[in-house]
N, C-alpha and C positions, 0 to 999 in steps of 0.2 A: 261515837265521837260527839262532843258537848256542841252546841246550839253554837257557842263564840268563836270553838277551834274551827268549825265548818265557816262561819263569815271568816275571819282571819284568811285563811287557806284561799276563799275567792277573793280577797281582796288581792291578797300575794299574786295571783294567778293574774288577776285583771292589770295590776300594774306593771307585769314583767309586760306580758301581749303589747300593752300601750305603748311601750319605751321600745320594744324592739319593731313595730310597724312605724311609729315617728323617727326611730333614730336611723332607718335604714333610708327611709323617704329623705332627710336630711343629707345622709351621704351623698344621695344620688344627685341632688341639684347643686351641689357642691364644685363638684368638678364641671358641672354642667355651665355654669357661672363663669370659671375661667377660660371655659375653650368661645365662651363670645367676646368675653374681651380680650384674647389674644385675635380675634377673626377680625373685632373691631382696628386692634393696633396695626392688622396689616393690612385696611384697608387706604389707599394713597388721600391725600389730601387734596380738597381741590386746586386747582392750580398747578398741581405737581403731577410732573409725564409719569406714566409709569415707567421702568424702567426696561419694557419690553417693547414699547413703542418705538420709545426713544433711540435702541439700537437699529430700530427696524427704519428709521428716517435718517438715518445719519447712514448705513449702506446704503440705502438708497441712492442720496442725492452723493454719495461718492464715485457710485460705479456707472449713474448716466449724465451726471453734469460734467463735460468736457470740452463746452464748445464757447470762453471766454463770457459767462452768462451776468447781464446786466439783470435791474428788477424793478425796474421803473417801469416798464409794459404791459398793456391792457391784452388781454385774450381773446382773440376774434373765435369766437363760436362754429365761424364758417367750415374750420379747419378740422376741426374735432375732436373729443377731449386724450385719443388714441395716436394722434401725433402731434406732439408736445416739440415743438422744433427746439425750444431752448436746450433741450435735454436731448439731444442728439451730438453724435461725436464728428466731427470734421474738424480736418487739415489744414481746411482754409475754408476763405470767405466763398470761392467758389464749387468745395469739394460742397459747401451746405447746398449751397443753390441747387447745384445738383440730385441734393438727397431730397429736398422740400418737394411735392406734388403740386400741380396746381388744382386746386379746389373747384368740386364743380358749381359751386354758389360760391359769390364775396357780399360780405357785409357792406353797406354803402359807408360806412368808416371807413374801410379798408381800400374801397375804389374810391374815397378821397384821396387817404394817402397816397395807393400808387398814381392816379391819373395827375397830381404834385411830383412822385419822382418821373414819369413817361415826360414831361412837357418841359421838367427844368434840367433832365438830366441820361435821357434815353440814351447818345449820345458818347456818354460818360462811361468809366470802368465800373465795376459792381461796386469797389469802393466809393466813389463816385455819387452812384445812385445810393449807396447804404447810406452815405450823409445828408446828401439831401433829406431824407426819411427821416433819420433822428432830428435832426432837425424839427422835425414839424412833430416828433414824438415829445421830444423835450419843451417845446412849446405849449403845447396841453398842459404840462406837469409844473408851469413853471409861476403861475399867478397871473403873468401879464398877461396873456394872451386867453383865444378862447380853451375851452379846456375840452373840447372833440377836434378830431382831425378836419373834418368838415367846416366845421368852425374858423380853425385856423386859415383854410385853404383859400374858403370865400370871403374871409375877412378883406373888408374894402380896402384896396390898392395896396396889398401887400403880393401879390403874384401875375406879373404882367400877362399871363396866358388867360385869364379870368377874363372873359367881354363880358357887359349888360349878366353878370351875376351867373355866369353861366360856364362849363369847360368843356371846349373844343371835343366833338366826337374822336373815337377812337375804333384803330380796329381790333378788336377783341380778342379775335382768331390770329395775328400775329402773335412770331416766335417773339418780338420784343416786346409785346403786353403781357404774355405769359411768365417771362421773366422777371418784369417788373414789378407780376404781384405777388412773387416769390419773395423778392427784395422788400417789398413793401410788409410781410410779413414777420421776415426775420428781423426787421427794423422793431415793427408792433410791439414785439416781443422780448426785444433786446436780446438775440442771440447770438448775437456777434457783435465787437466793439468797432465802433467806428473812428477812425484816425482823427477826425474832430467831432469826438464827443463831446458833450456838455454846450455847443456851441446852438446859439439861438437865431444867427440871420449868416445870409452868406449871398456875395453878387460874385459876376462875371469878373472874372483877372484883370480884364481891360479894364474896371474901371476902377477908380481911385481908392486908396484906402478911405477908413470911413473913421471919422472922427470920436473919439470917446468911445473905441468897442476893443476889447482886447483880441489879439488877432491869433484862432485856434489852430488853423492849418491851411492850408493851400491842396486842392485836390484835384487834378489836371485842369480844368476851364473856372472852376470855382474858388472862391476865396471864405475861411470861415469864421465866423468873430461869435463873442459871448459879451 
């Protein structure tokens, strides 16, 4: 075989080799290419639930939210993040009372509010006492007022039971303290509506209506205006 047929023949040889290790390598990242951007297309975008979440939050809050749930209330830690009172099921306002535990620590937030409902409304039916509470819940939330329960409670001359900046001892160990801070919770919470909700100030029946206040409800000894 001549000198030229032998280079010819390696040339032929060298070109097939090249074209079939390039064109296979080619192949390969080919499809390799479309399966990340089909990985990219289904990845969700920010902002957007995925849609496995989304079903997983919507059973949810249908099979424990039962109990008239407001959402204007702050979460007292004291209680824990394992009973969630708003998401508890009752019948009534006292079938909750009932289910609520009393905590063995309260937040001094929270012994504002209740030692607010023990002094203007121990007295009173749960509904009663439940108003009073929102009351001093929707106050926090409202601009005018201070914006902690403590705040509101001590605020100058707005609760006659307040002497020299101070509120009256209590007994602790009473069956009517323990229920108060039950009330004082589910108020916190908004777990149950109060027959005057939204309402901001409220005095004793005996005394007069109050000029310029829209009048929310009447609630055995109480009167309640917004």
């Amino acid at each position: 075989m001549s000198f030229s047929v032998r280079l010819a023949t390696v040339f032929s040889l060298a070109v097939t080799l090249s074209f079939a290790v390039f064109g296979t390598s080619g192949a390969k990242a080919h499809p390799q290419d479309l399966q990340m951007q089909v990985q990219d297309a289904q990845v969700p975008q920010i902002g957007t639930p995925s849609p496995v979440s989304s079903q997983t939050a919507t059973s949810t809050d249908a099979a424990q939210i039962s109990v008239q749930p407001l959402h204007d209330a702050t979460i007292d830690p004291a209680l824990g993040a394992d009973a969630e009172i708003s998401r508890w099921s009752a019948a009534s306002l006292e079938e909750l009372v009932d289910l609520v535990p009393v905590p063995a620590t309260v937040s001094p937030e929270i012994n504002c509010l209740a030692g607010a409902i023990y002094f203007e409304a121990k007295s009173e039916s749960l509904a009663g006492q439940l108003a009073v509470g929102r009351v001093i819940v929707a106050r926090t939330t409202s601009g005018r007022f201070p914006s902690s329960y403590c705040g509101v409670v001590f605020q100058h001359s707005q609760f006659s039971f307040i002497h020299g900046g101070a509120m009256p001892s209590i007994d602790r160990s009473s069956a009517t303290w323990h229920q108060v801070i039950k009330i004082a919770l589910i108020a916190d919470r908004g777990a149950w509506k109060s027959p005057a909700e939204g309402a901001l100030f409220f005095h004793a029946a005996r005394v007069g209506p109050v000029a310029g206040k829209t009048r929310v409800a009447r609630i055995d000894n109480h009167v309640f205006y917004r």
